[in-house]
C-alpha positions as CSV (number, residue, x, y, z in Angstrom):
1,X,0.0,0.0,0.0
2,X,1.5,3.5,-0.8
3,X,-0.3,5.5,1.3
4,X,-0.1,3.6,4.7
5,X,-2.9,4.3,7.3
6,X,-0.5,3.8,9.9
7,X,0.9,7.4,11.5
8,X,4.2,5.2,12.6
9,X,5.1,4.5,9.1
10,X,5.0,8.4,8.1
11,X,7.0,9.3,11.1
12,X,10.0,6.6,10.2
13,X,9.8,8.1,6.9
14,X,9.7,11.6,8.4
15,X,13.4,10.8,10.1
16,X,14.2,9.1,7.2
17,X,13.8,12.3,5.6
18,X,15.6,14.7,8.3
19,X,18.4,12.4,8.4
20,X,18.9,12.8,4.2
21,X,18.9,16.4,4.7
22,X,15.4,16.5,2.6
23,X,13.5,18.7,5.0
24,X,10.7,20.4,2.7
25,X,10.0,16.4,2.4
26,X,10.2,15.2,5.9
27,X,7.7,18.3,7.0
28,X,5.1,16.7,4.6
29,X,5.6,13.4,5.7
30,X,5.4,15.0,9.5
31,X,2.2,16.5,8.4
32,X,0.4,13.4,7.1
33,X,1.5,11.2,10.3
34,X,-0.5,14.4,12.2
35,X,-3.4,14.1,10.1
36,X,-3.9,10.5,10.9
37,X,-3.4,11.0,14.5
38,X,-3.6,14.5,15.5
39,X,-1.6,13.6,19.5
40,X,1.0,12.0,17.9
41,X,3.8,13.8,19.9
42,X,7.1,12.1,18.3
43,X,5.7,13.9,15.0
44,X,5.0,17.1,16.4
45,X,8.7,16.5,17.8
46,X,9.9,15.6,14.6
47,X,8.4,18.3,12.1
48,X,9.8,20.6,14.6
49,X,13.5,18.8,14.3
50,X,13.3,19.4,10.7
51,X,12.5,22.8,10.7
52,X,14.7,24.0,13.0
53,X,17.3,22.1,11.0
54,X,16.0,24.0,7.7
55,X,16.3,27.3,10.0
56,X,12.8,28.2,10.5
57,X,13.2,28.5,14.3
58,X,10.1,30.4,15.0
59,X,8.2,27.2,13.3
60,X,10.0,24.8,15.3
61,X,9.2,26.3,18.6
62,X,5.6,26.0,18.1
63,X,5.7,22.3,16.9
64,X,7.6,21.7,20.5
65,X,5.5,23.5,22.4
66,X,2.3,21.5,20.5
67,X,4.5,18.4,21.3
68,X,4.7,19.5,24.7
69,X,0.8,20.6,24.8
70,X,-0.3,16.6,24.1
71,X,2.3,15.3,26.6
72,X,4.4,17.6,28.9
73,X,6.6,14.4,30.0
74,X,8.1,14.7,26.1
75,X,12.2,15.3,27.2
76,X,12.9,15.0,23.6
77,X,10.5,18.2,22.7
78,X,11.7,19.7,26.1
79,X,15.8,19.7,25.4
80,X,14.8,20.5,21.7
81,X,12.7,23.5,22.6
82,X,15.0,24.5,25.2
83,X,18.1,24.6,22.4
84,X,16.1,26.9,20.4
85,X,15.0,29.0,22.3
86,X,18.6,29.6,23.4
87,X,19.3,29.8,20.0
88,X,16.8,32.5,19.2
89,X,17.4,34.6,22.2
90,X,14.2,35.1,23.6
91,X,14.6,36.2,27.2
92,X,10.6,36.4,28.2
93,X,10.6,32.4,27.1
94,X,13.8,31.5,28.5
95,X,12.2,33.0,31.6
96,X,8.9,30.6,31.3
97,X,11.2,27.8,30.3
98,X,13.5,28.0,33.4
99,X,9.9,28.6,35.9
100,X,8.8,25.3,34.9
101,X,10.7,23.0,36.6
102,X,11.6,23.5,40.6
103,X,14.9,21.2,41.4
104,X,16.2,21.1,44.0
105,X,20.0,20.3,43.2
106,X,21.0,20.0,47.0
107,X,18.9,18.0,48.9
């Protein structure tokens, strides 16, 4: 079958994709494993990988932070949204960012 029901295929494909530096082509793929299953987080995660990679920065933030929306657990989306936000420079999200977790390094 060439057009797989299956969001997992799309999202294999999708790294497939980021990984042969084809990132016009690994957001579409991104975009139909999301329009099979519209909480898929990894593809959230992974549409945002590619286009931070192809430099739309602003793009890949929000993909994170949708990735983040569906499961705030997601450490992948988390050290990925955290890299570009340093990477853009945005000190009112860096803020936000830094406010959501409380650790206490020294018990």
């Amino acid at each position: 079958d060439k057009n797989p029901s299956y969001p997992g295929a799309y999202l294999h494909k999708g790294m497939a994709l980021t990984e042969l530096k084809d990132y016009k082509g690994a957001i579409k793929v991104y975009d139909k494993a999301i329009g099979l299953n519209k909480y898929h987080t990894e593809a959230y995660n992974g549409k945002g990988y590619a286009l931070e990679l192809a430099g739309e920065l602003d793009q890949a933030i929000k993909f994170y932070e949708k990735a983040l929306e569906i499961d705030p657990t997601c450490m992948k989306a988390m050290e990925n949204r955290e890299r570009v936000i340093w990477r853009v420079g945005e000190p009112n999200r860096k803020k936000n960012f830094e406010n959501t977790f409380d650790f206490d390094i020294f018990p």
